[in-house]
GULO-998596 format. One record per residue (C-alpha): residue in one letter; x, y negated, z negated. Coordinates in nm, 4 decimals, always signed. Layout:
<sites>
site rest A&u X&v Y&w Z
...
</sites>
This chain:
<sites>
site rest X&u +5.8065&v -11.2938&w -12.4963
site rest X&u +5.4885&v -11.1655&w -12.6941
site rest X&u +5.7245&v -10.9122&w -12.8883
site rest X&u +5.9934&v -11.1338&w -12.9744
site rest X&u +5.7367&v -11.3949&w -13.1286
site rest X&u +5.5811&v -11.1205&w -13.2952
site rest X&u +5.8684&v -10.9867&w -13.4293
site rest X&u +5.9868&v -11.2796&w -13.5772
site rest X&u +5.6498&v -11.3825&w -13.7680
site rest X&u +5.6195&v -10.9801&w -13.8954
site rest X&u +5.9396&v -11.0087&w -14.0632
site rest X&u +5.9005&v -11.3378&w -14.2071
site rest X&u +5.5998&v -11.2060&w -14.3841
site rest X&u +5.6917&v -10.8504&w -14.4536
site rest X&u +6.0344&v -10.9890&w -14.5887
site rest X&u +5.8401&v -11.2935&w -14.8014
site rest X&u +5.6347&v -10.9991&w -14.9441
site rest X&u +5.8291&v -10.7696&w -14.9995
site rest X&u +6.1488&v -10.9650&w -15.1413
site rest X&u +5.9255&v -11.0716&w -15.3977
site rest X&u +5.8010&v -10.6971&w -15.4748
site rest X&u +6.1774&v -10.6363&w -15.4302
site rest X&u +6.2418&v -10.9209&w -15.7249
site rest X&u +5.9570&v -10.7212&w -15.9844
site rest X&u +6.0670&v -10.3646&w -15.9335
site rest X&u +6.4606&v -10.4749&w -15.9478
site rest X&u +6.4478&v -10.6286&w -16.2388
site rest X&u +6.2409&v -10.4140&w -16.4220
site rest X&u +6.4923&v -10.1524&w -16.3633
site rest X&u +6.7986&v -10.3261&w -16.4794
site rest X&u +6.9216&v -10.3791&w -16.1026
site rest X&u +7.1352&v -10.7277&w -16.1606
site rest X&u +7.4197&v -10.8658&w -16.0225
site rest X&u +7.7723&v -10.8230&w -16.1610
site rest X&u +7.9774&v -11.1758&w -16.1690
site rest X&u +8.3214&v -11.1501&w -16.1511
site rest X&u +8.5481&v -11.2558&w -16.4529
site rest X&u +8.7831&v -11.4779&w -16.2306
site rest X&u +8.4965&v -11.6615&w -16.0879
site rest X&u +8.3889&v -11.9817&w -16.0994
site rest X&u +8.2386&v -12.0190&w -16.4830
site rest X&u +7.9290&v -12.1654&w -16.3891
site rest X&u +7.8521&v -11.8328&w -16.2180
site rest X&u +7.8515&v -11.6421&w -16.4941
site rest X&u +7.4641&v -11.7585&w -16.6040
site rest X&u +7.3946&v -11.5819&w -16.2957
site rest X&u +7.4384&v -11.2137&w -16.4300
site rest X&u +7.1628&v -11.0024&w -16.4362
site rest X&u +7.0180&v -11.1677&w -16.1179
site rest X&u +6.8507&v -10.9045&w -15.9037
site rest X&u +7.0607&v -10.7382&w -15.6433
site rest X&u +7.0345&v -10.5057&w -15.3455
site rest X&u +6.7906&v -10.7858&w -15.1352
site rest X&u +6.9360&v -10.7233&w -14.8246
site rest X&u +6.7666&v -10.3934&w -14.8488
site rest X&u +6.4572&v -10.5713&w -14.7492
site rest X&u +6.5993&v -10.8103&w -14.4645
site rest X&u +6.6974&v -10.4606&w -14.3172
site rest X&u +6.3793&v -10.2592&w -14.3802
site rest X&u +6.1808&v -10.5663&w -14.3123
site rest X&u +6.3258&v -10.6836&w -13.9547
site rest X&u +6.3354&v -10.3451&w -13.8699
site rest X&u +5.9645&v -10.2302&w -13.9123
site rest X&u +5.9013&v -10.5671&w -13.7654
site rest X&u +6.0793&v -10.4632&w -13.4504
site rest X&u +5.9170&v -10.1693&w -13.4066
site rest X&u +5.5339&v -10.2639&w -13.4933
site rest X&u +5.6288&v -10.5847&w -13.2310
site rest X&u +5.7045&v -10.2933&w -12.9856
site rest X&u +5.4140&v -10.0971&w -13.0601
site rest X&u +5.1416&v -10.4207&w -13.0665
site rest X&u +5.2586&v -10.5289&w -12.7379
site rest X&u +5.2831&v -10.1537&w -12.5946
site rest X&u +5.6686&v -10.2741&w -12.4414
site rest X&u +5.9251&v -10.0588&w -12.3411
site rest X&u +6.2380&v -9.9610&w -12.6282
site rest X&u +6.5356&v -9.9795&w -12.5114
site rest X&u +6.8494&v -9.8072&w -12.5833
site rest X&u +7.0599&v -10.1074&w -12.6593
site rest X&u +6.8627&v -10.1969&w -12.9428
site rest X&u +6.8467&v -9.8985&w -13.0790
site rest X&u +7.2139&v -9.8897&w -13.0746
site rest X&u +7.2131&v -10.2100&w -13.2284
site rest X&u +6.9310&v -10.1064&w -13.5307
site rest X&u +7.1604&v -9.8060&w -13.5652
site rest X&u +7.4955&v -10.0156&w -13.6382
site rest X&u +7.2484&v -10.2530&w -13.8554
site rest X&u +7.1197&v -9.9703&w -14.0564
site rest X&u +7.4288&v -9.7889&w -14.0791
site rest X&u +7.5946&v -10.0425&w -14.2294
site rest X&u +7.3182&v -10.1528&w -14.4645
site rest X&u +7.3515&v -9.7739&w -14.5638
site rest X&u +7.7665&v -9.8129&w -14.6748
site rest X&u +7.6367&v -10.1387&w -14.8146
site rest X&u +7.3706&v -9.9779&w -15.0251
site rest X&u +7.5521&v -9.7071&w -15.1715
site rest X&u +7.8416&v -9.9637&w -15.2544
site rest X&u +7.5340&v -10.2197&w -15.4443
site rest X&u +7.3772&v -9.8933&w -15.6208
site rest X&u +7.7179&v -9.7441&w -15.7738
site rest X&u +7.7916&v -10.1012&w -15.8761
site rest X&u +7.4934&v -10.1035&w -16.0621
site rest X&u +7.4489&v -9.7444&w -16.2007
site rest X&u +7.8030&v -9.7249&w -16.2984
site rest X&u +7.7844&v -10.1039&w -16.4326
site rest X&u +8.1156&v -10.2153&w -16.2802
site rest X&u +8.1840&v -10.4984&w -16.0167
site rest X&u +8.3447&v -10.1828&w -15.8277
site rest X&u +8.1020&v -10.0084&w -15.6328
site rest X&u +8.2661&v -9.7989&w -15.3653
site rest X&u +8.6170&v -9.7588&w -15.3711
site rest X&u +8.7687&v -9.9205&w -15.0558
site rest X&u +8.8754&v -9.6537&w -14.9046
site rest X&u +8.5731&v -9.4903&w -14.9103
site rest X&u +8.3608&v -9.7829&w -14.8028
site rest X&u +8.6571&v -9.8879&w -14.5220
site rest X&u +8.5872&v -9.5138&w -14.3917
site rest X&u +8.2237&v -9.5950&w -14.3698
site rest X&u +8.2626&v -9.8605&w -14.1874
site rest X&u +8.4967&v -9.7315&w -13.9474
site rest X&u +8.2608&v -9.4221&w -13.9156
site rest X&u +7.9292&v -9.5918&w -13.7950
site rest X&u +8.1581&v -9.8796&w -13.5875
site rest X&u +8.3304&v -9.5731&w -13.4266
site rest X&u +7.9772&v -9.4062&w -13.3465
site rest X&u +7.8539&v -9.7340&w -13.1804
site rest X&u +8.1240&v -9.8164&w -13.0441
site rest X&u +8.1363&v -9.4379&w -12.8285
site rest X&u +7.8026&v -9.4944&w -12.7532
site rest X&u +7.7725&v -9.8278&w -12.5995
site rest X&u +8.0197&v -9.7155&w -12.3517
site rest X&u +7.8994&v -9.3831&w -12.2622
site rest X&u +7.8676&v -9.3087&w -11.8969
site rest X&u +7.5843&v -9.0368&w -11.9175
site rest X&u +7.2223&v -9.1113&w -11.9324
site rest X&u +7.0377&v -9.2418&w -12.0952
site rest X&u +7.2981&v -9.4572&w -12.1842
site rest X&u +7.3279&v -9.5956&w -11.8111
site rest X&u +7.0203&v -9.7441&w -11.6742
site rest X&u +6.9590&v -9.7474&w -11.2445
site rest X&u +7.2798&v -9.9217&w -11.1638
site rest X&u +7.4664&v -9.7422&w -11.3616
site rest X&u +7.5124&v -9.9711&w -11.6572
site rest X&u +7.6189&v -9.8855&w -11.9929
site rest X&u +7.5412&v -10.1086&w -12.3149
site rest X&u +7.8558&v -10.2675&w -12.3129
site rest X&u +8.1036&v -10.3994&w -12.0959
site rest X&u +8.4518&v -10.3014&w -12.0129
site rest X&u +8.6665&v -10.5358&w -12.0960
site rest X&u +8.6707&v -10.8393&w -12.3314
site rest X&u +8.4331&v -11.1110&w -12.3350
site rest X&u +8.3663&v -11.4934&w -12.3578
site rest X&u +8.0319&v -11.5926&w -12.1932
site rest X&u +8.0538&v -11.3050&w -11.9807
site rest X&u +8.3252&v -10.9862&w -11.9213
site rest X&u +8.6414&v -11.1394&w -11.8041
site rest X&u +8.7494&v -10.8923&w -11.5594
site rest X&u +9.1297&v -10.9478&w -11.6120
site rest X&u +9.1059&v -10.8397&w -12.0046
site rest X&u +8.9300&v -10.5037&w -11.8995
site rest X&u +9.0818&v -10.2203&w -12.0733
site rest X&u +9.0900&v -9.8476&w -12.0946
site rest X&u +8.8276&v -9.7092&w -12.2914
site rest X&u +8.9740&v -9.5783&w -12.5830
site rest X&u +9.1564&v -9.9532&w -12.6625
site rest X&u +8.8134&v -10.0921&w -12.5960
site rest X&u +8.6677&v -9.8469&w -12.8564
site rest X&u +8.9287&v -9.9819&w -13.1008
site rest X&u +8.8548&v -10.3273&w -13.0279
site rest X&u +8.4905&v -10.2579&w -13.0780
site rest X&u +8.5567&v -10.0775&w -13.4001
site rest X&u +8.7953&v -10.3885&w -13.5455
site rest X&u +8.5575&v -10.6464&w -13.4546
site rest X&u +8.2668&v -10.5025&w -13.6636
site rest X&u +8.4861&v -10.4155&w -13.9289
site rest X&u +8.6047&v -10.8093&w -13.9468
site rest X&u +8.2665&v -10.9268&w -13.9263
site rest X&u +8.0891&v -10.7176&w -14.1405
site rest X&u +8.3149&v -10.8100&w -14.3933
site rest X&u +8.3361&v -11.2234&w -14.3000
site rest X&u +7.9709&v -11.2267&w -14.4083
site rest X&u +8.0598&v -11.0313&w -14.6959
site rest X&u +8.2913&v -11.2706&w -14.7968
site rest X&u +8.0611&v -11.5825&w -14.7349
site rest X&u +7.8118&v -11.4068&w -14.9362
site rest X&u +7.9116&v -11.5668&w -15.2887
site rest X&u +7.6368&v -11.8655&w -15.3011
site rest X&u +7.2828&v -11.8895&w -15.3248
site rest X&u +7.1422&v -11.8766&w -14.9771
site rest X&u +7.5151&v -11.9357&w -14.8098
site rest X&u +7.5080&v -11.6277&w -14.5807
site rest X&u +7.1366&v -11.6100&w -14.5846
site rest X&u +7.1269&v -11.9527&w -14.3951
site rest X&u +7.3860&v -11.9135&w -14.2190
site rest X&u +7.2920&v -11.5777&w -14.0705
site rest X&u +6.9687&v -11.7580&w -13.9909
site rest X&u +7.0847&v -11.9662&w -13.7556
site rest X&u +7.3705&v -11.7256&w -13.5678
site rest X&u +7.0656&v -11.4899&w -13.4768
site rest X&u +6.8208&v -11.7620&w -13.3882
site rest X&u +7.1058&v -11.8907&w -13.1862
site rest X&u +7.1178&v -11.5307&w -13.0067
site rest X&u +6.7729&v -11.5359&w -12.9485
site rest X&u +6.8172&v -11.7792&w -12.7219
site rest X&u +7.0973&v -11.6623&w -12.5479
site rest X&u +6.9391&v -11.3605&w -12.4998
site rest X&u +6.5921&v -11.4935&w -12.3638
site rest X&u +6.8438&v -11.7351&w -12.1277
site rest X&u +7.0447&v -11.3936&w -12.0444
site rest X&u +6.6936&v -11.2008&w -11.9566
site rest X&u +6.5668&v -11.5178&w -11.7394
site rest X&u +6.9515&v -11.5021&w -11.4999
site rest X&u +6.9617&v -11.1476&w -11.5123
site rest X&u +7.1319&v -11.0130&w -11.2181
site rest X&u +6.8755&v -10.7397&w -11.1873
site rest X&u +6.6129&v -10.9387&w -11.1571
site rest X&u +6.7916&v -11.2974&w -11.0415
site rest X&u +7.0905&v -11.1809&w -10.8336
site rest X&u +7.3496&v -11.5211&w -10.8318
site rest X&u +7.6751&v -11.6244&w -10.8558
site rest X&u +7.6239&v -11.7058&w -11.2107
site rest X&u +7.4279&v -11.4478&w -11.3037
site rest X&u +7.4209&v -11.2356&w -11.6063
site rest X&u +7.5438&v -10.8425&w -11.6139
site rest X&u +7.3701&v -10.7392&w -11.9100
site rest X&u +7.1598&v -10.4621&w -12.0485
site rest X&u +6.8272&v -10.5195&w -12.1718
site rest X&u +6.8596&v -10.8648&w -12.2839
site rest X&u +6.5042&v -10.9167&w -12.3500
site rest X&u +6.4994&v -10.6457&w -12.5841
site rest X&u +6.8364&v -10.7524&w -12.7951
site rest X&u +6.6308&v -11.0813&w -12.8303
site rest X&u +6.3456&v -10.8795&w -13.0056
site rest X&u +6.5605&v -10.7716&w -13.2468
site rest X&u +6.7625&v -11.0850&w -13.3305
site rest X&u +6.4210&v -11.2690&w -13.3600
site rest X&u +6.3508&v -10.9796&w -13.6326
site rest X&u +6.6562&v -11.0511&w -13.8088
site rest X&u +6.5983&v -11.4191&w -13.7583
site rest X&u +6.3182&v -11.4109&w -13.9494
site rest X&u +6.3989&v -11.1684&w -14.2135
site rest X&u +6.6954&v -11.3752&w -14.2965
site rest X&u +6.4410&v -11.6956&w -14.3131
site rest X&u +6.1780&v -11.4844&w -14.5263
site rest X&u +6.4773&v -11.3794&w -14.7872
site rest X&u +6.6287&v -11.7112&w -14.7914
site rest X&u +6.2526&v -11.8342&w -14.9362
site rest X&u +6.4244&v -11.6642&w -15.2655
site rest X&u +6.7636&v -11.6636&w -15.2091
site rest X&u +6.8381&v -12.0224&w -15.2001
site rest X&u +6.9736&v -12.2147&w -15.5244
site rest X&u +6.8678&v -12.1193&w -15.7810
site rest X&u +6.8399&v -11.7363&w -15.6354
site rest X&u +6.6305&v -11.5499&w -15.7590
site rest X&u +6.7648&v -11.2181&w -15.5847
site rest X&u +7.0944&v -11.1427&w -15.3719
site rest X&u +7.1470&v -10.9310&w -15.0628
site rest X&u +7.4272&v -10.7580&w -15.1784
site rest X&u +7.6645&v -10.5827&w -14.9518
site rest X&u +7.3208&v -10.4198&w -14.8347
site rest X&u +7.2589&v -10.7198&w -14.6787
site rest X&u +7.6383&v -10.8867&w -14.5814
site rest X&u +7.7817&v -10.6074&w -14.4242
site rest X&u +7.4234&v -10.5195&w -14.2287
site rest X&u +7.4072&v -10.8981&w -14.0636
site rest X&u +7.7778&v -10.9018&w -14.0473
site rest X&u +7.8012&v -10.5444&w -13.7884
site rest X&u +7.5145&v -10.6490&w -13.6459
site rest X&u +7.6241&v -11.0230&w -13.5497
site rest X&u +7.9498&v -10.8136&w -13.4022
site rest X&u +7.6892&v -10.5579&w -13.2543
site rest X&u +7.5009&v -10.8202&w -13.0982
site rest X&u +7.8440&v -10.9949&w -12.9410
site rest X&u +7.9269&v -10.6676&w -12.7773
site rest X&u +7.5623&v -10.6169&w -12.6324
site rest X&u +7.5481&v -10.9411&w -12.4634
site rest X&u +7.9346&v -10.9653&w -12.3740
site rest X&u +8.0126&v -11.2497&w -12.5821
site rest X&u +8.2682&v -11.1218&w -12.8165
site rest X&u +8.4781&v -11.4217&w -12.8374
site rest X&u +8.1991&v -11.6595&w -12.7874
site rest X&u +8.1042&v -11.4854&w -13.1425
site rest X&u +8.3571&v -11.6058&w -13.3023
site rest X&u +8.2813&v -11.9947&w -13.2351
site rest X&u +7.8665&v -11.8992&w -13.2885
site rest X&u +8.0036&v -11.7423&w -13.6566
site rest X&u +8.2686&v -11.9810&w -13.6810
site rest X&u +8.1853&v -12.0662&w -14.0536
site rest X&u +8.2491&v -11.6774&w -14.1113
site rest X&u +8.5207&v -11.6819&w -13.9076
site rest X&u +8.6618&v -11.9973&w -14.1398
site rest X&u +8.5717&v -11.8123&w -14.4648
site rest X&u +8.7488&v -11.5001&w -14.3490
site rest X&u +9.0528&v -11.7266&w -14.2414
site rest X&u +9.0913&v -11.8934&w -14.6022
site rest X&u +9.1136&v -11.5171&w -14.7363
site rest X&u +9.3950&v -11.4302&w -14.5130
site rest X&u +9.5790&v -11.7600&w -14.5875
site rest X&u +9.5355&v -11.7699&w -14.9179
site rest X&u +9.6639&v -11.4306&w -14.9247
site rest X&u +9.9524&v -11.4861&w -14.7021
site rest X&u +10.0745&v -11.7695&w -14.8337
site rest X&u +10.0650&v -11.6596&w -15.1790
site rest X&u +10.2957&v -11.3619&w -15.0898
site rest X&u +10.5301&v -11.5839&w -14.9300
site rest X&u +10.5728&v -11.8398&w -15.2002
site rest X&u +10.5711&v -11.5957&w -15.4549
site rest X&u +10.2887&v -11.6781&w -15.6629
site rest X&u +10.1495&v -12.0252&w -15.5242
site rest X&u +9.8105&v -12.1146&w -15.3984
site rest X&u +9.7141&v -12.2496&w -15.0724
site rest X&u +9.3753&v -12.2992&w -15.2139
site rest X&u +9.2447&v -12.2856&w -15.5718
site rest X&u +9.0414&v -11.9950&w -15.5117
site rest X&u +8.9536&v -11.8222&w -15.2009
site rest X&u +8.7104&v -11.7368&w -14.9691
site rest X&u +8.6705&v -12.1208&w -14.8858
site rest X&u +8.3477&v -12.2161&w -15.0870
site rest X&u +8.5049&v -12.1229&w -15.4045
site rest X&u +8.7942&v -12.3594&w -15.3686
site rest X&u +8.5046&v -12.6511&w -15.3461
site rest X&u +8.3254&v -12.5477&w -15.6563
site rest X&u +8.6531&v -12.5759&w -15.8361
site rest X&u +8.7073&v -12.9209&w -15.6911
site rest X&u +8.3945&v -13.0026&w -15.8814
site rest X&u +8.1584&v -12.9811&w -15.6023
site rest X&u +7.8287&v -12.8736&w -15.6682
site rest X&u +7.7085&v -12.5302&w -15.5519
site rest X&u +7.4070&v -12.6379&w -15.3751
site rest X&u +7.6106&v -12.9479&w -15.2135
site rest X&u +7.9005&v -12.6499&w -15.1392
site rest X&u +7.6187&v -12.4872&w -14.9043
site rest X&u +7.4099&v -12.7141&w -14.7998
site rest X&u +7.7516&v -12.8834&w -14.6190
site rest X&u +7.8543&v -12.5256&w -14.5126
site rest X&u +7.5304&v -12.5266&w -14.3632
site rest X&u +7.5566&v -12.8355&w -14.1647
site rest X&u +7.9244&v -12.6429&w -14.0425
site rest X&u +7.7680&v -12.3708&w -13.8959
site rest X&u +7.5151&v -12.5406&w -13.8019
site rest X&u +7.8066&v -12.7182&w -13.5905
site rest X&u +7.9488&v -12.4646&w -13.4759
site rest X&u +7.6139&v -12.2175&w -13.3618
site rest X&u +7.5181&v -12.6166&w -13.1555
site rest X&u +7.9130&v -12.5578&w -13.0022
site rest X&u +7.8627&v -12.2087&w -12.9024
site rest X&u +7.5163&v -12.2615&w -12.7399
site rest X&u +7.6408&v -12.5931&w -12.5584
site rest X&u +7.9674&v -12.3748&w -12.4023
site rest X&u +7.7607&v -12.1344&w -12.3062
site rest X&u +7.4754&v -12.3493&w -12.1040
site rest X&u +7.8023&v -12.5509&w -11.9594
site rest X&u +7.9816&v -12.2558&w -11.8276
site rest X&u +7.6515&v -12.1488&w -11.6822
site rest X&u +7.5967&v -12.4981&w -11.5185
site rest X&u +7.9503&v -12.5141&w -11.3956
site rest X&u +7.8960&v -12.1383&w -11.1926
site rest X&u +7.5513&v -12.2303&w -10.9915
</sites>
């Protein structure tokens, strides 16, 4: 419990400090954010903002994680290091996308292709990994990272599936969330916050996971998963990362994360889902991602259907608002208070379909 407390106050303070180091040497470089033409106008005073943030949510909760480890002289396990290795991996695709953006001063960074194959690439890696059946990637009973087969609360043993369609499963769902948050990241502080809370919220559902762990609690309603306490040491670093960054990030931002940062807390909210077999319990806990992702494919849909209408004025979701004449800090602030909703559902279905198995 020591490490996860420290690792949440380190990378408060190391991201406080060093997004606002980030903020000096960004801008003295020329690093700012490209705004898209066929935004929202009142975005456009915005170019020239600093860029590449999430850079220091990753290096920040990272070095956090492993300091917290080394202060409290605790064991590393190799979930979360599977986990930091999707979460940097990521933040690397996302990095290279945010620098060509800026050095080639276009709001095209990588071309899609090349950042889909990226993706796919460290998703793929992961997703072999977590359900390798060699050591050390089983522990005494045998246990690999992940489950096999699909989760809610727990594996459901009548969705388990062959490996290789689980690998594919693994590889989609970090692909969709990496890019949900990418997608909610187009307000100040939006994904930031939002991120916040999904991680805090899987801090506790780790600690609650580590506390009814069948090795240690054997129970009908006990928990089957791999170094829980450890995944919470981790998601209390990116907890508090996300809280240090969002010190700067909310309206009126001075900095961004960039795809750095979205597609980093996007695989590793899918990362995390895997680890603690609650892949479709994810997708209530991120349900405002999940809704911002959903307004893309609808808009998108429907406009190929209709030939040329619009379900929505503009899509992902909080754009549509803006153009209703909504505020952007009323847009988040509400979008907030939604997945704020939505984290309180997933935590309460969780507890309840822990109470209803003892």
């Amino acid at each position: 419990m020591r490490a996860i407390l420290l690792a949440g106050g380190l990378s408060l303070i190391f991201t406080i400090i060093g997004t606002r180091v980030a903020i000096k040497v960004f801008a003295a470089r020329g690093y700012g954010q490209l705004i898209r033409d066929d935004g929202p106008t009142s975005h456009h005073t915005k170019r020239g903002t600093p860029t590449m943030g999430g850079l220091v949510i990753v290096l920040g909760s990272t070095v956090a994680y492993f300091l917290a480890k080394l202060i409290t002289g605790s064991h590393i396990s190799i979930s979360a290091l599977l986990l930091l290795f999707l979460y940097i991996g990521l933040g690397t695709v996302g990095f290279l996308d945010d620098f060509i953006k800026i050095y080639k001063q276009r709001n095209l960074g990588l071309r899609s292709k090349a950042k889909f194959i990226g993706q796919t690439v460290v998703a793929l890696i992961f997703a072999c990994l977590v359900l390798w059946e060699v050591d050390p990637f089983t522990d005494d009973r045998g246990q690999t990272p992940a489950g096999h087969a699909i989760s809610f609360t727990r594996d459901i043993e009548k969705l388990a599936l062959p490996v290789g369609l689980l690998v594919i499963f693994i590889v989609l769902l970090i692909a969709g969330f990496s890019n949900a948050v990418n997608l909610t990241d187009g307000l100040d502080g939006l994904a930031a916050g939002a991120s916040m809370m999904v991680f805090g919220a899987y801090t506790m559902v780790n600690i609650w996971q580590s506390n009814q762990s069948c090795a240690t609690s054997p129970g009908p309603a006990c928990y089957e998963v791999r170094d829980p306490l450890d995944l919470a040491v981790v998601c209390a670093a990116i907890t508090g990362a996300c809280f240090g960054f969002l010190w700067y990030n909310a309206s009126p931002a001075q900095i961004f994360m960039g795809d750095t940062g979205s597609l980093a807390l996007g695989g590793a909210v899918a990362g995390i889902a895997v680890l603690t077999r609650t892949e479709l319990l994810m997708l209530l806990i991120g349900g405002l991602f999940v809704l911002q992702t959903a307004s893309v494919i609808l808009q998108v849909g429907y406009f190929k259907l209709t030939k040329g209408k619009r379900l929505f004025r503009m899509a992902p979701l909080h754009h549509h608002f803006e153009l209703l004449g909504w505020e952007e800090i009323t847009v988040v602030i509400r979008f907030w208070l939604i997945a704020a909703v939505f984290v309180a559902a997933g935590l309460g279905i969780f507890y309840a379909e822990w109470v209803a198995g003892t």
